[in-house]
C-alpha positions, 0 to 999 in steps of 0.5 A: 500500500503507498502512503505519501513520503516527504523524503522521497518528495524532497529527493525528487524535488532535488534531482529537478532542480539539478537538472534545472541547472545544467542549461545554464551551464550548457549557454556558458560554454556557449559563450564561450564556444561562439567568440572562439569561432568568431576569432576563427571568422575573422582570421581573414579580417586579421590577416588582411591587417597582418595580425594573424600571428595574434592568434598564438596568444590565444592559448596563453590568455585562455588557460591565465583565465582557467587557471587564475581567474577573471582578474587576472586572465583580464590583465593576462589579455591586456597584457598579451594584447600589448606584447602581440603588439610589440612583437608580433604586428612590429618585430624589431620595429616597437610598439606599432602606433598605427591605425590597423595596429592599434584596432588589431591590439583593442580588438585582441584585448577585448576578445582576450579578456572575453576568453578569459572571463569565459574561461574562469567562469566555466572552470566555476560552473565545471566544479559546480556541476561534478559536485552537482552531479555527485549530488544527482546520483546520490539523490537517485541512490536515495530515491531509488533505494525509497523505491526498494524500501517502499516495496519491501514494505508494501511486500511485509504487508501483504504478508502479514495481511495474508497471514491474518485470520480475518478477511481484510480489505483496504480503501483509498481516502474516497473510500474505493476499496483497491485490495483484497486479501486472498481470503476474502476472494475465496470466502466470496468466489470473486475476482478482487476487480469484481469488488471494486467500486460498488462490487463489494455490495454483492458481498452484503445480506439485501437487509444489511446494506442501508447499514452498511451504506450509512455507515461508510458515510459516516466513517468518511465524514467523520474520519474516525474508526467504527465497527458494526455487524453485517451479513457477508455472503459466502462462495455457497449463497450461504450468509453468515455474520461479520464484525466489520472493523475499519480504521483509518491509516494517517500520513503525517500531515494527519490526513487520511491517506487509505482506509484498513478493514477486517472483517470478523466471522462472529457466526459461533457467537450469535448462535451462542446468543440465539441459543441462549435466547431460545434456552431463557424462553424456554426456561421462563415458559417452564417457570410459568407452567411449573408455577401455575401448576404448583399453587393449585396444589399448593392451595390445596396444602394451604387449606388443609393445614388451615383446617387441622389447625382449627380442628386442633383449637376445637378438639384442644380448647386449652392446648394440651397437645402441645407437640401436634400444635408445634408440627401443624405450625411448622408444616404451615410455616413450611407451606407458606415458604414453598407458597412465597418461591412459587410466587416468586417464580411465577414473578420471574415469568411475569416479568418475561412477559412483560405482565409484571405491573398491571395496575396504575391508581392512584395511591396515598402511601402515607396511608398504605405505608403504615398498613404494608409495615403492621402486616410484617410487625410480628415477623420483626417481633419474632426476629428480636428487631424494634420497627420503627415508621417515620411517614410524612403526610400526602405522598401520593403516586401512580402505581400497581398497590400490591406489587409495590406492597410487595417491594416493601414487604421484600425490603423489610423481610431482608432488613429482618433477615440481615438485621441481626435484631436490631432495630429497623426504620421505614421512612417515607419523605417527600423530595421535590417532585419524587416520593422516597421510601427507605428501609434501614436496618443495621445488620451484616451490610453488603460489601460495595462489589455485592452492591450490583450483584444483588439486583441480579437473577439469582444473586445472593451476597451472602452463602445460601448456607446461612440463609435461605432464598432463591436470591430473586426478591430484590431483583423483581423488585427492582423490576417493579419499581422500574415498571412503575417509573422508579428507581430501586437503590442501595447504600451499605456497608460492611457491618454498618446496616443497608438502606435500600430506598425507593424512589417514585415519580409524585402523582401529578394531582397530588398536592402538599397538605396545609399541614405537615405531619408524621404518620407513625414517628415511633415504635410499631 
């Protein structure tokens, strides 16, 4: 894959520039070249004017040029103007005064000190070009081994690409994939040019494709990663589910310059959920069936005992067989306790069904509160705990009265459970528009990583060896609160007590009284 290089464009850049330089150096020896020919040319004129012995100091002029510069090859043409003059227009006559003599010295001098300059100037520009050419070719090494580089490079990664377990594409900027990896071609039986601009839509599940359009136009608008899941069709027509992952490559300007894909079989895993799915329905169903069934029975049972249980008062008015009392009050206790975890099963499937809260009137817990707690008064008592209510007057809301009867009654069963036999609060309070139900105890706690755990199905924070439970009370009760518009939450420590607080929306009619006033505010 080819990402931007700014060595390689600055080399490339370099070498241009060399090159730019040389037909400078080519109108130099020019210069040069023409008054050496134009001397030539008027080898006649001077021959007409007897200087054509003027012609031997040219030489001399030119390599006093080459050699010392263009100072000196000017005065070294000068000079040998004048020597020309003395010697070679006039030999044994002196300096020569003439006419002719004095325009073939000028000319000379001039032309001379032309060849000189020349020749100082191209001797410059020859040792700037070998550097100059040292130059280009070791721009051309560097660009040329950027080149070897750069396919060595593109050559690992379509080896480490092929070595991927994934199917992976790459994309340029605009999004217009330009390479498949071989196992991607084999996975679909296409050619990589038959993917190529909207191709790779052959690829896609029909009801996948709004999905996958939408989120390649989000990926080249934001220019950021993103992932979803699509359906890929396989070489038999066969779809099967991918984790599509794309992330963009950046050049170091920061921009995008291609775009990397790979695409993940999570076949096994949805499978895994749709069995899994499939395995809860049909538990629940179970749940449902099972539960109905057994609190006809159940009922049954119920009756029965109650009936013994009368039939004992009756037959011993003063309770002389003590031991037959014991056995029918446990074997009612027994029956109540099997009675509580078929309802709470039966609250499990209520909850699948989405029939958990049918109910939504209008009720003053100030008033329902009290009568909630009274009922659990005698298993607080038995349990060694003080129930204590602290309820303020005209909190009213919108709900299902039995099922939020039965978060309280959940609440204050754990508090008498947990609470080692100390005493236990249930506070109502009005809090702006919300209605806030607490029930504090000051038993065991619950440590903070327990504090999520336990809303869960068939969570406990503690052993079911030391209490009993199917650890499904404070998980429906939590479902109820959440269906009635609410909130079920815990704060506790570790030998500290827990309060668990309910916290429901007031119903809108519902006003402040005048007066504001307790319900309860002692012992209970």
């Amino acid at each position: 894959m080819t990402v931007r290089d700014p060595a390689r464009e600055q080399v490339t850049a370099s070498s241009d520039a060399a090159f730019r330089r040389l037909p400078p150096l080519l109108g130099l020896g020019a210069a040069i070249a023409i008054p050496c020919a134009t001397l030539l040319l008027l080898l006649p004129l001077w021959q007409l004017i007897d200087s054509v012995r003027l012609i031997f100091f040219v030489p001399a002029v030119i390599a006093v040029g080459w050699l010392a510069g263009e100072v000196p090859g000017v005065i070294a043409a000068l000079f040998a103007g004048a020597m020309a003059n003395r010697f070679g227009l006039s030999p044994g006559r002196g300096f020569d005064t003439s006419l002719s003599g004095l325009v073939s010295t000028a000319f000379f001098g001039a032309l001379g000190s032309l060849l000189a300059i020349g020749a100082s100037r191209l001797r410059s520009r020859v040792a700037e070009s070998r550097v100059l050419a040292r130059e280009v070719a070791r721009r051309l090494a560097l660009e040329e081994a950027a080149r070897v580089a750069e396919r060595a490079e593109e050559e690992r990664f379509r080896t480490l690409v092929e070595a991927l377990p994934q199917l992976v594409f790459t994309a340029g900027p605009d999004g217009t994939l330009d390479f498949h990896n071989r196992k991607l071609l084999e996975y679909s039986g296409f050619k990589s040019e038959e993917l190529t601009g909207v191709g790779w839509t052959r690829l896609l599940h029909p009801d996948d494709l709004p999905v996958a359009s939408d989120g390649r136009r989000q990926i080249l608008e934001s220019g950021q990663p993103r992932a979803f899941e699509l359906r890929l069709r396989r070489l038999d027509g066969i779809y099967r589910w991918f984790l599509v992952s794309v992330v963009p490559l950046r050049g170091l300007d920061g921009g995008v310059v291609k775009w990397f894909g790979t695409c993940t079989d999570i076949q096994a895993q949805k499978e895994a959920v749709q069995a899994q799915g499939e395995a809860v329905h049909a538990r629940d169903v179970f749940l449902s069936i099972a539960s109905h069934e057994l609190r006809t029975p159940l009922t049954a049972a119920q009756l029965q005992i109650q009936s013994a249980q009368r039939q004992y008062r009756r037959d011993w008015p003063e309770g002389s067989n003590s031991s037959l009392a014991a056995r029918l009050d446990s074997t009612a206790a027994s029956v109540e306790r099997l009675g509580v975890l078929v309802n709470a099963l039966l609250d499990v499937s209520h909850v699948a069904s989405g029939k958990l809260v049918t109910c939504r009137d209008s009720l003053d817990l100030s008033e329902l509160v009290p009568q909630w707690a009274e009922r659990l008064s005698d298993a607080a008592r038995r349990g060694g705990s003080e129930l204590g209510l602290d309820v303020e007057r005209g909190v009213s809301i919108v709900g299902d009265e039995l099922r939020l009867e039965q978060v309280l009654t959940n609440l204050l069963s754990n508090a008498i459970k947990y609470g080692e036999g100390r005493p236990i609060a249930v506070r109502l309070r009005r809090l702006g528009q919300r209605a806030l139900l607490s029930v504090v105890d000051q038993g065991i706690g619950i440590s903070p990583e327990d504090q999520v755990r336990i809303f869960d199905r068939f969570e406990r924070a503690v052993s079911a060896r030391h209490y009993s439970g199917l650890g499904l009370g404070l998980w429906i009760a939590r479902q109820i609160v959440q269906a009635s518009g609410g909130v079920l939450r815990v704060a506790s420590a570790v030998g500290k007590g827990s309060t668990f607080t309910v916290d429901l929306p007031l119903e809108r009619e519902a006003s402040l009284p005048a007066g504001k006033g307790l319900v309860g505010g002692g012992p209970h």
